[in-house]
C-alpha positions as CSV (number, residue, x, y, z in Angstrom):
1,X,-140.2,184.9,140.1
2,X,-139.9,181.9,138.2
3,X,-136.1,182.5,137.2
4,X,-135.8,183.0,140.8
5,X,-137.2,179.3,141.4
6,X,-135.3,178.2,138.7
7,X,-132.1,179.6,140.2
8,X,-132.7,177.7,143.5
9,X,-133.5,174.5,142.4
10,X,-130.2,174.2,140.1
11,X,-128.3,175.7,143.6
12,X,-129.7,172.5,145.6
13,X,-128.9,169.4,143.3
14,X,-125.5,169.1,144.6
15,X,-126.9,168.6,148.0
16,X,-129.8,166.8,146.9
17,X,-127.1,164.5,145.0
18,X,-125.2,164.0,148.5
19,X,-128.6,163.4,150.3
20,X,-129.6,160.6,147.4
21,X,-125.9,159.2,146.9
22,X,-124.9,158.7,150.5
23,X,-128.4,157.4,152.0
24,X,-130.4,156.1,149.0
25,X,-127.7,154.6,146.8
26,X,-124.7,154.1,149.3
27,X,-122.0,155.2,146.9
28,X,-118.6,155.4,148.3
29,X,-118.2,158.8,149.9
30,X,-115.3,160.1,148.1
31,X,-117.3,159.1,144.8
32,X,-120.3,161.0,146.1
33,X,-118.2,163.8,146.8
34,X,-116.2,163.9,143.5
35,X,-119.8,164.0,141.3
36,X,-121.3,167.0,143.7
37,X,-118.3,168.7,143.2
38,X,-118.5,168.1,139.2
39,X,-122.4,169.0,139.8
40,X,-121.8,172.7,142.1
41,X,-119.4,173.2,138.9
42,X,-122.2,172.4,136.1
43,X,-124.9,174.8,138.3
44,X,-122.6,177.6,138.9
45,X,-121.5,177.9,135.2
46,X,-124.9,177.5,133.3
47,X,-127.2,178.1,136.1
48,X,-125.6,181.4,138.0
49,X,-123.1,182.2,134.4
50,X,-120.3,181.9,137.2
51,X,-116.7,182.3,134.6
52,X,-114.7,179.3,134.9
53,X,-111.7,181.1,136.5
54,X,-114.3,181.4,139.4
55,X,-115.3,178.0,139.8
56,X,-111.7,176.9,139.8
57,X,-110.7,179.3,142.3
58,X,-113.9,178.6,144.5
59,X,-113.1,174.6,144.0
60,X,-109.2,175.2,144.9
61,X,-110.3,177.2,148.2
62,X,-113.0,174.3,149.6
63,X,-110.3,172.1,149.3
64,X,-107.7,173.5,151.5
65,X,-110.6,174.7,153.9
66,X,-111.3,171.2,154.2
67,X,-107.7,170.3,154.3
68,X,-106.7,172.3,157.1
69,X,-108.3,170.3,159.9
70,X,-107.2,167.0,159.0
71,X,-103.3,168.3,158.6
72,X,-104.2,170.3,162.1
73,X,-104.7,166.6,163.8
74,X,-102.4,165.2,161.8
75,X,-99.2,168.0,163.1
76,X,-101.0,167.7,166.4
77,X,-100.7,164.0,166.9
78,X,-97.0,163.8,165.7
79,X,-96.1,166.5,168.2
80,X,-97.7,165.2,170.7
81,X,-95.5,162.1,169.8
82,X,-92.8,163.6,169.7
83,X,-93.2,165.3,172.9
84,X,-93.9,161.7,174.3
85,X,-90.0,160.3,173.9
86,X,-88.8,163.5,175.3
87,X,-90.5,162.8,178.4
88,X,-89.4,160.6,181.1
89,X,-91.7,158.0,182.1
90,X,-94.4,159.6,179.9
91,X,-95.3,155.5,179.2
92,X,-95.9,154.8,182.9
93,X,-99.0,155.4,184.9
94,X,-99.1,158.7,186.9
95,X,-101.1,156.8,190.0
96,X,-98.5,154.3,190.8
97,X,-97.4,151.0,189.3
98,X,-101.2,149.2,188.8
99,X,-100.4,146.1,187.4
């Protein structure tokens, strides 16, 4: 039971960290980030034994998952600009010359 107890506390510092850094201590974000990463790391390797191949791998796959949105807007908004000069008139209002 206690191991247990033990297990679960180490698994929440990281999001206790991000709780304390971003509200209590107003830490840049990306700093805030970088040290619960560096703290998931330090839990799964001598809390859980977790190899370090594992945490690497883990690490290298939350980063593209988080990636992927932000290069989804980013592709979205460039073809959705270049759409707009292919377009005739796309500048003008649809509703008539309101000046």
């Amino acid at each position: 039971m206690t191991q247990e107890l033990i297990q679960l506390l180490v698994a929440f510092l990281p999001l206790v960290w991000l709780f304390a850094g971003i509200a209590a201590i107003r830490m840049p974000l990306w700093l805030v980030g970088i040290i619960a990463l560096l703290l998931a790391g330090v839990a799964a390797a001598f809390g859980f034994s977790f190899p370090p191949i594992l945490i690497a791998e883990a690490s290298l796959e939350g980063f593209l998952f988080a990636l992927f949105p932000i290069i989804h807007v980013i592709f979205g908004a460039l073809f959705v600009y270049v759409v707009q000069g292919f377009v005739p008139h796309a500048d003008k209002d649809p509703r008539g010359d309101r000046d």
